[in-house]
Steps between C-alpha positions, in 0.01 A plus 500: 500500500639855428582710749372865486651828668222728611634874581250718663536759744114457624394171698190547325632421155712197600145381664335545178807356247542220765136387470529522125824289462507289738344165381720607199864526636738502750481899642761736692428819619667826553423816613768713354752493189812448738324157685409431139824489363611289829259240391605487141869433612389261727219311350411337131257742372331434185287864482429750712195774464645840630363827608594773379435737771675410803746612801857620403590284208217533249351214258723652226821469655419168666481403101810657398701335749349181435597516116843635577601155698564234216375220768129706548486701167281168352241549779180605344298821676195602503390824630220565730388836517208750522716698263356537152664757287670432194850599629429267819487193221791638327698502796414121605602387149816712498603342831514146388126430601261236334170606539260779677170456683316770699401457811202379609628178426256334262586091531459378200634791329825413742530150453438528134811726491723238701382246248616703241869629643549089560419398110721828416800391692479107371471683146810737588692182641411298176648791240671865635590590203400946555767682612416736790698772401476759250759492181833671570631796321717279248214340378235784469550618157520158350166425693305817382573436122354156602196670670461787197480148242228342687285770534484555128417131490148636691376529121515146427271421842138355416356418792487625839672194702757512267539847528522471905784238477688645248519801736601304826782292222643811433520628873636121551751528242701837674491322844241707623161399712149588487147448406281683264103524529319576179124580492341372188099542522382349806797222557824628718792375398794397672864383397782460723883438463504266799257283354246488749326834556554640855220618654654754669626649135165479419386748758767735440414541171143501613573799752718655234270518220339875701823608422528623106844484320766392763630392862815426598638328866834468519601179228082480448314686220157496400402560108143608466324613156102425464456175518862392562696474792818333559759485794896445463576378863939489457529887320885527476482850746860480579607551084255819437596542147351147417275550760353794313499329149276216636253706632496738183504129338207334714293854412480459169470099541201569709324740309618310149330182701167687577512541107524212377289349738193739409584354119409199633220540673338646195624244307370248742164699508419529099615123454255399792209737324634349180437165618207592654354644187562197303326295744222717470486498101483136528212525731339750326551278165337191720215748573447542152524147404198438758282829402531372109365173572233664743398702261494242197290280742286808576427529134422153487244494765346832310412314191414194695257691697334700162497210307237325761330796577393494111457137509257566846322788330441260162342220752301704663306671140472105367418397859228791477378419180404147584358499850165658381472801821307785523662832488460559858710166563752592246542868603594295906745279271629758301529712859724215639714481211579886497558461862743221462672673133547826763694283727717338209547854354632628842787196430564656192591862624671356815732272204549810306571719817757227614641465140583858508700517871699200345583739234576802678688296702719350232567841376602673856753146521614643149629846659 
């Protein structure tokens, strides 16, 4: 069972993580940074959720010197705060930390996110193949005539999930990290260069997206045009030339990306109405099969019903003829028989009134 580190300042908290975890993993508690970092020297700790806010040391630079110390820097964090700005995030991944969940503690939402950070680090174990460090000066200009290639290869993009990993492919291929979040209609989405997307990325870029244009935190920036946002989590800061190309680079990327992607979405849209529209010709030709035979049978039934009307009127003058009545008799007869002829005509104009919607119809299908 894995053994959890639970940092808290308030004996309320470690009450309410502690009933959470509990049936889930082996738990330690401390009540500051400096008997946290005790316990981590002293114990075999496979996580640890941290406050942010707390006595002396803070959360932050509990993290840092965590991830300075080779033996702890592969201890995965996740912060516990009632903190929710952007720059709050930015700091926790800029520290070293994992993941971010505000406080009050929702369970599932917590154990979801310890699910996750497990599968991540198995996946990280399995192939670490992203540097964490931006590119050094030596390499920069070789890597932005790499970067200006690729982005005139956003031409040749179709559709919109290729468009999101060719992006995070070209971040991949100058050793840098992030994750980009493209809005296309009503779908989000989300491409990372660590594979898996982080929730905690996600949220940044969530929080970020109030801000237009850009934000920058120390080696984090934040890209946002319309409906595009991406975040570069390793900026080289210390090499500020390069530092400055990239971000006049990721700009235009961004805004060249919120292009393209548009393209698509219209493209997408008029094939979809396109499609759409043939199904509806071939319906509206199926329709027309059906109202031609309708109204062929329609005609049919027409003469059908004249021809015995005559044949009935016929019968009834021979019928007349032969039976020998007086005229009072044949006047209640010949009373019947309009009666019944009125009824038969009223068949007539309901056929002809029918005949004629089947041909207006035929000709508004036509339009």
């Amino acid at each position: 069972m894995k053994t959890i580190l639970i940092v808290d300042d308030e004996i309320i908290n470690l009450e309410i993580l502690s009933n959470i975890l509990l049936e889930h993993f082996n738990l330690l508690q401390a009540t500051s940074a400096e008997e946290g970092l005790e316990i981590v020297n002293d114990n075999q700790v496979d996580l640890i959720l941290l406050d942010i806010v707390l006595p002396k040391m803070n959360g932050y630079e509990f993290c840092d010197k965590l991830k300075s110390v080779p033996a702890t820097a592969g201890i995965p964090i996740i912060f516990t705060s009632v903190l929710t700005t952007l720059e709050d995030r930015l700091k926790a991944i800029d520290c070293g930390g994992n993941d971010y969940i505000n406080k009050p503690i929702n369970p599932d939402e917590l154990l979801s996110k310890i699910h996750l950070i497990d599968k991540q680090e198995i996946n990280n174990h399995k192939n670490n193949t992203i540097p964490t460090q931006g590119i050094n000066l030596q390499n920069g200009l070789a890597e932005l005539k790499l970067l200006n290639e690729l982005y005139f290869n956003l031409l040749n993009i179709e559709n919109i999930d290729q468009l999101s990993r060719f992006t995070i492919d070209s971040i991949k291929k100058v050793n840098l990290r992030g994750l980009i979040r493209i809005d296309f209609g009503d779908k989000h989405i989300f491409q990372s260069t660590d594979g898996e997307v982080r929730p905690m990325q996600v949220a940044v870029l969530e929080k970020s997206q109030t801000k237009s244009g850009q934000f920058h935190f120390k080696s984090n920036s934040i890209f946002n045009f319309e409906n595009v946002s991406l975040v570069i989590s390793n900026m080289p800061v210390t090499n500020t030339a390069y530092y400055n190309e990239l971000i006049n680079y990721f700009t235009r990327m961004v805004e060249s990306i919120s292009i393209v992607s548009h393209d698509i979405y219209k493209i997408s849209f008029y094939e979809n109405q396109s499609n759409h529209s043939s199904n509806n010709s071939e319906m509206i030709s199926n329709v027309n099969s059906i109202l031609s035979m309708v109204e062929k049978q329609q005609s049919i039934n027409s003469q059908k019903t004249n021809l015995i009307i005559n044949e009935y009127i016929d019968s009834l003058q021979k019928q007349f003829l032969g039976l020998g009545l007086t005229e009072e008799q044949e006047n209640i007869l010949i009373g019947l028989a309009e009666s019944v002829n009125d009824n038969i005509q009223d068949v007539i104009d309901n056929n002809i009134e029918l005949e004629t919607k089947i041909k207006m119809a035929k000709s508004l299908l036509q339009l």
